[in-house]
ZALONU-306454 format. One record per residue (C-alpha): residue number from 1; residue in three letters; x, y, z. Coordinates in nm, 3 decimals. Layout:
BEGIN
<NUM; ALA; <X; Y; Z>>
...
//
This chain:
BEGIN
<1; UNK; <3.334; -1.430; 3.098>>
<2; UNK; <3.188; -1.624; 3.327>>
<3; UNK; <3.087; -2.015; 3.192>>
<4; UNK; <2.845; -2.105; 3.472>>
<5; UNK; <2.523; -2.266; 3.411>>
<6; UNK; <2.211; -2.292; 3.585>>
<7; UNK; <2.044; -2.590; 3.717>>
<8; UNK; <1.786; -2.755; 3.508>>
<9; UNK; <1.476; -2.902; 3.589>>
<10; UNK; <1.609; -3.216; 3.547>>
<11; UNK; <1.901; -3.143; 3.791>>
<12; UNK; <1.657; -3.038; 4.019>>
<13; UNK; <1.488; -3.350; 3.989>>
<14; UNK; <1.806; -3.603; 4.058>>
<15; UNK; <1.873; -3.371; 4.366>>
<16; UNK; <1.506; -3.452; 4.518>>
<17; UNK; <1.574; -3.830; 4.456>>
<18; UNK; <1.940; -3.826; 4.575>>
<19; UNK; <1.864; -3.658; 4.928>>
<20; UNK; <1.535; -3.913; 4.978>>
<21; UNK; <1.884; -4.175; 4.916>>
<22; UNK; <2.051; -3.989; 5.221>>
<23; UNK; <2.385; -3.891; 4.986>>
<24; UNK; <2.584; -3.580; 5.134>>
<25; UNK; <2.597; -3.283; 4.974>>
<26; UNK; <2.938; -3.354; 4.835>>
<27; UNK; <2.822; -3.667; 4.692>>
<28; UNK; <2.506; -3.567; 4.497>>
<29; UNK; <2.783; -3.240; 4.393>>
<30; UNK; <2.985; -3.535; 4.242>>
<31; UNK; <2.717; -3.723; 4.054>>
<32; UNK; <2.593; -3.427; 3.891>>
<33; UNK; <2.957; -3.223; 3.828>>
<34; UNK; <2.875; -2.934; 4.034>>
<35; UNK; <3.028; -2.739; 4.323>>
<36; UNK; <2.892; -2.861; 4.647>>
<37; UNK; <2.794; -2.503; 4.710>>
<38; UNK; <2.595; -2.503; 4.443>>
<39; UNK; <2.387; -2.773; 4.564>>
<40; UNK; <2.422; -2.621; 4.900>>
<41; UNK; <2.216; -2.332; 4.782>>
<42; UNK; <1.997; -2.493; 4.588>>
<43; UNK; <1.850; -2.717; 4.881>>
<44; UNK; <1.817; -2.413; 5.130>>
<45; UNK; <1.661; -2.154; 4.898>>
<46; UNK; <1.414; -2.415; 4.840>>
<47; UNK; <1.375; -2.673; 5.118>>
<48; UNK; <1.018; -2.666; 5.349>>
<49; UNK; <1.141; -2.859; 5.682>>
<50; UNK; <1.307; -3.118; 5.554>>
<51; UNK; <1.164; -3.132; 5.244>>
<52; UNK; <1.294; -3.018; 4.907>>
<53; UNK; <1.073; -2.951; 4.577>>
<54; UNK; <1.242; -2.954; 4.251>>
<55; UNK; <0.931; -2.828; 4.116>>
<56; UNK; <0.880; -2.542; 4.364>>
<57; UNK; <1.259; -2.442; 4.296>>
<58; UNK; <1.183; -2.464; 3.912>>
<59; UNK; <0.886; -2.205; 3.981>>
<60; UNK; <1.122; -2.020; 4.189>>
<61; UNK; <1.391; -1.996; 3.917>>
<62; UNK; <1.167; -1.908; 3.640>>
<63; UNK; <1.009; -1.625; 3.840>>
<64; UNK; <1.324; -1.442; 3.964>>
<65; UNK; <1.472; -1.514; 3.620>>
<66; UNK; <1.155; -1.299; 3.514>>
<67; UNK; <1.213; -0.990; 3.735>>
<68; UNK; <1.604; -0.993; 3.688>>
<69; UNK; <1.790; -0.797; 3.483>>
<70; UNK; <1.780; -0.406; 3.378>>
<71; UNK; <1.432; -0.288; 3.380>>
<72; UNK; <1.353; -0.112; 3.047>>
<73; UNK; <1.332; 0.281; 3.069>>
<74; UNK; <0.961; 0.344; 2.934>>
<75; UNK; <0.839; 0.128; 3.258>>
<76; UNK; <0.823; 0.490; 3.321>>
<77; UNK; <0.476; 0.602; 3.336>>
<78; UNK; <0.549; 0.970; 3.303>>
<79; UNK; <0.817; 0.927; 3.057>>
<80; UNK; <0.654; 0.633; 2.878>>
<81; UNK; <0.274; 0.892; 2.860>>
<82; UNK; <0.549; 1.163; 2.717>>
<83; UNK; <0.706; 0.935; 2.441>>
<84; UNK; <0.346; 0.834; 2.350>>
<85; UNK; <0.215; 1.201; 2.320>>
<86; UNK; <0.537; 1.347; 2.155>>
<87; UNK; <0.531; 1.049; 1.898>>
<88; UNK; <0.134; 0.975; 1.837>>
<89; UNK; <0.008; 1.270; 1.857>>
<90; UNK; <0.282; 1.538; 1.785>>
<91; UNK; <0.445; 1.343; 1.454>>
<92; UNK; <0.792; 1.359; 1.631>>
<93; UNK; <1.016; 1.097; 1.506>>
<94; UNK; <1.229; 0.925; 1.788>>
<95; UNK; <1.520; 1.054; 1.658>>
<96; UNK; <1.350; 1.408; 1.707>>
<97; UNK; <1.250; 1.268; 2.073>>
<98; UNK; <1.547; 1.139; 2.172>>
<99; UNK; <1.738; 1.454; 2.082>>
<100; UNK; <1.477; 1.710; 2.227>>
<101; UNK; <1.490; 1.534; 2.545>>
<102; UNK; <1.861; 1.560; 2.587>>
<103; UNK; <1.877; 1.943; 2.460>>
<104; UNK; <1.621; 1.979; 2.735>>
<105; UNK; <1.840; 1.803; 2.991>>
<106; UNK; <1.524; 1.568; 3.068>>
<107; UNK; <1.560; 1.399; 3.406>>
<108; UNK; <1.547; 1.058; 3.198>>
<109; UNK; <1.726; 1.010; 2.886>>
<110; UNK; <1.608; 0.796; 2.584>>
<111; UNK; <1.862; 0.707; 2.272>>
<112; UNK; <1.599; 0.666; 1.937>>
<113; UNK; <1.679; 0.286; 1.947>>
<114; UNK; <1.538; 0.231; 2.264>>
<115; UNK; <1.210; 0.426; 2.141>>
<116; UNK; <1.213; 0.280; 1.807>>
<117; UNK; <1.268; -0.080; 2.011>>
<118; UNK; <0.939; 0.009; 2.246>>
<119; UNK; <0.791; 0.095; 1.899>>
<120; UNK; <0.784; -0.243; 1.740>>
<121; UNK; <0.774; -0.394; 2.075>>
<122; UNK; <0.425; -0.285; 2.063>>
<123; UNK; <0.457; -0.063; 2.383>>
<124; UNK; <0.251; 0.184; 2.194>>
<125; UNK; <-0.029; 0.004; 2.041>>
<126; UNK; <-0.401; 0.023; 2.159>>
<127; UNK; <-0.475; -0.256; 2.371>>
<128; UNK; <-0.815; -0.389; 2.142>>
<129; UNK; <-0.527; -0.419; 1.860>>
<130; UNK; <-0.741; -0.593; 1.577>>
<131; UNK; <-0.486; -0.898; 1.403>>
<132; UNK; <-0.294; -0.785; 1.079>>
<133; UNK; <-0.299; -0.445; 1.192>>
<134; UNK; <0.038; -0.316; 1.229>>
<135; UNK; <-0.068; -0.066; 1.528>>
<136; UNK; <0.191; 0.214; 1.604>>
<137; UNK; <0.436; 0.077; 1.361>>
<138; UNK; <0.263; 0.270; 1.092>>
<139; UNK; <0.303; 0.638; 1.212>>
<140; UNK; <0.693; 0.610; 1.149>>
<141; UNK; <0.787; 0.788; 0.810>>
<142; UNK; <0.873; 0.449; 0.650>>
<143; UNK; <0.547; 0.290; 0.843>>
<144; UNK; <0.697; 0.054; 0.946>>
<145; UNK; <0.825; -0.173; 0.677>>
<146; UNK; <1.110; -0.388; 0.689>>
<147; UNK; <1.436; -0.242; 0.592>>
<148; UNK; <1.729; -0.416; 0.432>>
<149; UNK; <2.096; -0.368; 0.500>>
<150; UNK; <2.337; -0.306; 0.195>>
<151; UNK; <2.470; -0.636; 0.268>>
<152; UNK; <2.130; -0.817; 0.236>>
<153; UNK; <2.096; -1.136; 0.054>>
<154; UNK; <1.804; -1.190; -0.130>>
<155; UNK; <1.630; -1.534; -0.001>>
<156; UNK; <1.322; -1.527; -0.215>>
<157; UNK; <1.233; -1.647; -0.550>>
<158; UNK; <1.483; -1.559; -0.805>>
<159; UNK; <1.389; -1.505; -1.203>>
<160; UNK; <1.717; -1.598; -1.410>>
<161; UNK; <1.795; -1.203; -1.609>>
<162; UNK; <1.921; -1.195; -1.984>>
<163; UNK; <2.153; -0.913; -1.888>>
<164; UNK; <2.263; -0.691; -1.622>>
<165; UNK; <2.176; -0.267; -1.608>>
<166; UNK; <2.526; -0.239; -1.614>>
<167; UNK; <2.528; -0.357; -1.984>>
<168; UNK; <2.287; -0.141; -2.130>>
<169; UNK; <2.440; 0.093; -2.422>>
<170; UNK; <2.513; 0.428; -2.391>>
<171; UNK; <2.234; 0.584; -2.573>>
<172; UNK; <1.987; 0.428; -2.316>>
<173; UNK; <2.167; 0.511; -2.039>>
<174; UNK; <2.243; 0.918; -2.145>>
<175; UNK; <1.893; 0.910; -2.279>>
<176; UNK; <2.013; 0.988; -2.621>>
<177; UNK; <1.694; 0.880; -2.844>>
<178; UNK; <1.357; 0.678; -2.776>>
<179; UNK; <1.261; 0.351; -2.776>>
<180; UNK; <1.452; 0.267; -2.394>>
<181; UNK; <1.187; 0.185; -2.197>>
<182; UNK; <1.146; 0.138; -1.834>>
<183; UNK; <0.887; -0.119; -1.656>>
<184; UNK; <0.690; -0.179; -1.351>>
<185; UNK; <0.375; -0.248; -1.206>>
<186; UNK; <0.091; -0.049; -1.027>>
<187; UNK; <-0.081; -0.280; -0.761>>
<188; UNK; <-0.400; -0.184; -0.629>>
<189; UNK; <-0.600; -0.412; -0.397>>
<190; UNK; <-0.373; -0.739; -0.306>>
<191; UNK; <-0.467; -0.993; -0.516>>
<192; UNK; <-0.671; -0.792; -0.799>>
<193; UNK; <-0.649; -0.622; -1.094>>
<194; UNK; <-0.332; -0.413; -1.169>>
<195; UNK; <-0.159; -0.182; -1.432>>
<196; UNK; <0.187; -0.259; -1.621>>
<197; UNK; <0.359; 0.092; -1.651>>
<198; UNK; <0.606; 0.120; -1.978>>
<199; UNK; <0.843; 0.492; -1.936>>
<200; UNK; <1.057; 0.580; -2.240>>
<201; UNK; <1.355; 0.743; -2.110>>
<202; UNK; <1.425; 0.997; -2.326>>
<203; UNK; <1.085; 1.173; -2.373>>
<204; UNK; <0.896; 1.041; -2.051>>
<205; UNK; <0.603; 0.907; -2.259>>
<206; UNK; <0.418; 0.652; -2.072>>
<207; UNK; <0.262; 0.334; -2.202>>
<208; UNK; <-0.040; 0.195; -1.926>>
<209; UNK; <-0.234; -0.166; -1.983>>
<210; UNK; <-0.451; -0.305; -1.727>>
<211; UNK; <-0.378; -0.735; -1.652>>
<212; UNK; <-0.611; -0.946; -1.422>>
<213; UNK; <-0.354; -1.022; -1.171>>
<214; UNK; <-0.026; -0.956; -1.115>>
<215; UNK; <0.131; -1.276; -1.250>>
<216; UNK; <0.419; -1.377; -1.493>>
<217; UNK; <0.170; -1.499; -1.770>>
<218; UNK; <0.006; -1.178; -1.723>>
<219; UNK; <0.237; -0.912; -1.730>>
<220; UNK; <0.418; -1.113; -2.048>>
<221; UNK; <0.101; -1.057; -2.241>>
<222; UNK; <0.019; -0.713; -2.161>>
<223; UNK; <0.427; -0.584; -2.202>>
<224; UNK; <0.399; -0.745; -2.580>>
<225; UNK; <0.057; -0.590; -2.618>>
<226; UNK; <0.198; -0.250; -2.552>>
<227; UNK; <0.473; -0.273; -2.736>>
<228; UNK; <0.363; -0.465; -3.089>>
<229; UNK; <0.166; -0.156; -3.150>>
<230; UNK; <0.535; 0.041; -3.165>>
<231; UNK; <0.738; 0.093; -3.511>>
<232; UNK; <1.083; -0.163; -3.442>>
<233; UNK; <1.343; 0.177; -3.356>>
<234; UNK; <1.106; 0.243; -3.087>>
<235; UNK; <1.116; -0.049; -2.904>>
<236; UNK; <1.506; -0.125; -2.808>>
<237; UNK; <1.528; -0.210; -2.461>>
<238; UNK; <1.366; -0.228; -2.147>>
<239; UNK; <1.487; -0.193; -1.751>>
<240; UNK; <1.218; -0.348; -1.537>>
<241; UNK; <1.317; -0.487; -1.158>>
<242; UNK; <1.370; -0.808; -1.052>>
<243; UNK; <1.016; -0.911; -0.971>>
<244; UNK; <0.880; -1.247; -1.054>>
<245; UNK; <0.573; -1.062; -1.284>>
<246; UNK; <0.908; -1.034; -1.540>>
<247; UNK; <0.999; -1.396; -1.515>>
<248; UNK; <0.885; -1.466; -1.886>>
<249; UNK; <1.083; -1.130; -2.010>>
<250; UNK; <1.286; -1.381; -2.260>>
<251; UNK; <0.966; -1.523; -2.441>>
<252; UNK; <0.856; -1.154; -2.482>>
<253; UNK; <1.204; -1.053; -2.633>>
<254; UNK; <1.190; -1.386; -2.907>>
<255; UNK; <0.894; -1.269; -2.965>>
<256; UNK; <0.926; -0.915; -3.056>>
<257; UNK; <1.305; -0.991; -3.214>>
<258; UNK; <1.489; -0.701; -3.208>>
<259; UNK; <1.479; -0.570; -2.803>>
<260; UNK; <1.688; -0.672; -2.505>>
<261; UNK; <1.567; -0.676; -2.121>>
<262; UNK; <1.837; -0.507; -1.899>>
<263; UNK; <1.751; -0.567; -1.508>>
<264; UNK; <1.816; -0.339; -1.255>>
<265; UNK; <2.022; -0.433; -0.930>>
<266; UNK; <1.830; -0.549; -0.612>>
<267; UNK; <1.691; -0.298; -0.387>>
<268; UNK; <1.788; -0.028; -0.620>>
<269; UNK; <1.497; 0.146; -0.812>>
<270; UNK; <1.697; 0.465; -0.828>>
<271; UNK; <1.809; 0.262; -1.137>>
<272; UNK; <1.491; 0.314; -1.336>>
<273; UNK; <1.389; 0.664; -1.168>>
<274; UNK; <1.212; 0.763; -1.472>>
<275; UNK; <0.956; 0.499; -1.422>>
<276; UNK; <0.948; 0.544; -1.043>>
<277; UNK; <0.861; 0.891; -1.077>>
<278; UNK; <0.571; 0.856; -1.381>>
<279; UNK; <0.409; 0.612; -1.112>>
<280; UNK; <0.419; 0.811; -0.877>>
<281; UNK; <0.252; 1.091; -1.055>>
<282; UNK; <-0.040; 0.817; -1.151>>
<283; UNK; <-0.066; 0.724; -0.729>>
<284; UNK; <-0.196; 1.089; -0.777>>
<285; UNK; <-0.563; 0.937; -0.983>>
<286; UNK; <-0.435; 0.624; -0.855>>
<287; UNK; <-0.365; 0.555; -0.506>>
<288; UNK; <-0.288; 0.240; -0.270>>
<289; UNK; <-0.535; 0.036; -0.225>>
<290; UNK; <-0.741; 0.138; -0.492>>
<291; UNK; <-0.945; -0.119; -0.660>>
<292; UNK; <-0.813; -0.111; -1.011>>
<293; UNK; <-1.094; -0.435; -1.148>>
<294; UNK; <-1.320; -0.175; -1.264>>
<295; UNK; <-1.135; 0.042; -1.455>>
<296; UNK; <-1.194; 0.034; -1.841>>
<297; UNK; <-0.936; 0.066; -2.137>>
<298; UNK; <-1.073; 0.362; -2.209>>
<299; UNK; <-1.038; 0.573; -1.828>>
<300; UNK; <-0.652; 0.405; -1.851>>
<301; UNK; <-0.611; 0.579; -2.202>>
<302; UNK; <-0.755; 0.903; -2.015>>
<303; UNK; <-0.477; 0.834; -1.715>>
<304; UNK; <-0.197; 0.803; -1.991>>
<305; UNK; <-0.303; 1.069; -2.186>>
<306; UNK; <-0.298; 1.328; -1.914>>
<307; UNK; <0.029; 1.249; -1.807>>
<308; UNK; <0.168; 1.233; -2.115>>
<309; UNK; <0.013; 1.552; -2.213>>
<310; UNK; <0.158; 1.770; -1.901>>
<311; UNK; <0.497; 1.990; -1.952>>
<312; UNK; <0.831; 1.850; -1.748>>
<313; UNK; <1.072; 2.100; -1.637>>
<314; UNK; <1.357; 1.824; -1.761>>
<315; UNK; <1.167; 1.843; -2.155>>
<316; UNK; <1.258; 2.238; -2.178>>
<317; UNK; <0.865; 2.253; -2.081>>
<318; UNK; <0.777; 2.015; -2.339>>
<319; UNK; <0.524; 1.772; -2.303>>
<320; UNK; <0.640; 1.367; -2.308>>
<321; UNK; <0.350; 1.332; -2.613>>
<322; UNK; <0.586; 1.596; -2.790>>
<323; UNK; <0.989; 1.466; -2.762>>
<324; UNK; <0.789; 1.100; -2.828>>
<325; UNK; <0.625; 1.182; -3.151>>
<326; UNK; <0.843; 1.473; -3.264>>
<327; UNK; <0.568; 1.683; -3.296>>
<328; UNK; <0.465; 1.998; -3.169>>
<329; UNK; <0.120; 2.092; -2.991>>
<330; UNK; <-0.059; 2.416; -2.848>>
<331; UNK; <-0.193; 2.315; -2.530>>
<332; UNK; <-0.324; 2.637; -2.417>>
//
């Protein structure tokens, strides 16, 4: 590998003032450690009569540093208008591009890297590109947001956890009675009102409070409200995630006495499925973006009730309202 290093500016500069000295080639190569062919080179490519310029052989540098290298493969008009139809307009992922392409035997052949490289890039945006918006980006299937590697290291604020998933007993984990309960949080507009979600994991019965803002203070106050209003053997644990809004989960378990808060790993909300899957049954009356502020306790109660109210395939067709309160309802 090759160790060679181009001249700098400033280089360029102690060449200009050691020819106006009248110092050989081989002596100015001395002062500055460099092969006198080096500086050979440098002074003809950019020399006017008798005159050099380290600034005009800066310029030059910079601008053939510029045009070197590989030129990228959607400079391709044709290929680059292709790419842009097949993946704006058709829904093809680049994977599905890339592969078509070569099962085609296209002239020029694109690996989905390369395409998902141009993506972010921003070779596919609109030119009048409004700030904040993330242009192209969001037609992939994952719209763009940033993935994490197994390996990733969390660099964000951390909230110290009581105990690990991987200690919760067995009767929460095989789903063996109520009163293991699952938690998250349904955002609507950033920065407004959103709803704390509470899933038992045996029956699927879902507890729903509205909070001001999704803060620590918040969420504490709305999990305990929830949850005081529950006989003690139906309140024994909960698995929320790692996000800050459960920093005060301790407080909430002195308070209550007799549960325990079991975290889930990072990145892995497989872990509390149950709850992943209730909200994303509410996104269904609920979606992103929505502006939760105005909804009242009562419309929430509505929300719960309907859910909680609907047969699941995994009950035996029973509804979550049923396995919950051991009770049994005609709902037709």
């Amino acid at each position: 590998m090759s160790h060679y290093q181009h001249l700098t500016i400033y280089e360029r500069e102690e060449i200009h003032v050691l020819i106006e000295q009248h110092l050989s080639i081989r002596k100015i190569a001395k002062i500055l450690k460099r092969h006198p062919s080096t500086i050979s080179r440098e002074i003809k490519k950019n020399q006017t009569g008798h005159s050099y310029s380290p600034s005009r052989a800066q310029r030059n540098y910079e601008r053939n540093q510029k045009n070197s290298g590989r030129k990228r493969l959607l400079e391709n008009s044709k290929l680059k208008a292709l790419v842009h139809t097949l993946f704006l307009e058709r829904q093809w992922s680049p994977e599905e591009i890339s592969a078509r392409l070569k099962h085609e035997k296209y002239a020029i052949q694109l690996s989905f890297s390369t395409i998902y490289r141009a993506i972010y890039r921003g070779v596919f945006d609109p030119l009048d590109i409004k700030p904040g918006n993330r242009g192209a980006k969001r037609k992939l299937r994952h719209k763009g947001k940033t993935r994490r590697t197994i390996n990733h290291k969390e660099t964000r604020g951390k909230i110290k956890i009581s105990h690990s998933i991987h200690e919760r007993p067995l009767e929460a984990n095989r789903r063996l009675e109520v009163g293991h309960w699952e938690a998250d949080t349904v955002v609507g507009k950033t920065g407004k009102a959103c709803l704390i979600t509470l899933t038992d994991r045996k029956s699927r019965f879902l507890l729903m409070k509205k909070i001001d803002k999704k803060r620590a203070a918040n969420v504490k106050i709305g999990v305990l409200s929830m949850l005081k209003e529950l006989p003690c053997h139906k309140r024994k644990t909960v698995t929320p995630d790692r996000g800050k809004e459960f920093a005060h989960h301790q407080e909430i378990a002195d308070s209550l006495g007799n549960i325990t808060f079991y975290f889930a790993d990072p990145h892995s909300p497989w872990q509390r499925g149950t709850n992943e899957n209730t909200n994303g049954l509410l996104r269904e009356y609920v979606p992103k973006n929505t502006d939760i502020t105005p909804y009242t306790e009562t419309s929430i109660a509505i929300l719960a009730s309907k859910l909680n109210h609907r047969p699941k395939k995994c009950l035996n067709w029973k509804t979550p309202y049923e396995v919950f309160f051991d009770e049994v309802l005609h709902l037709i």
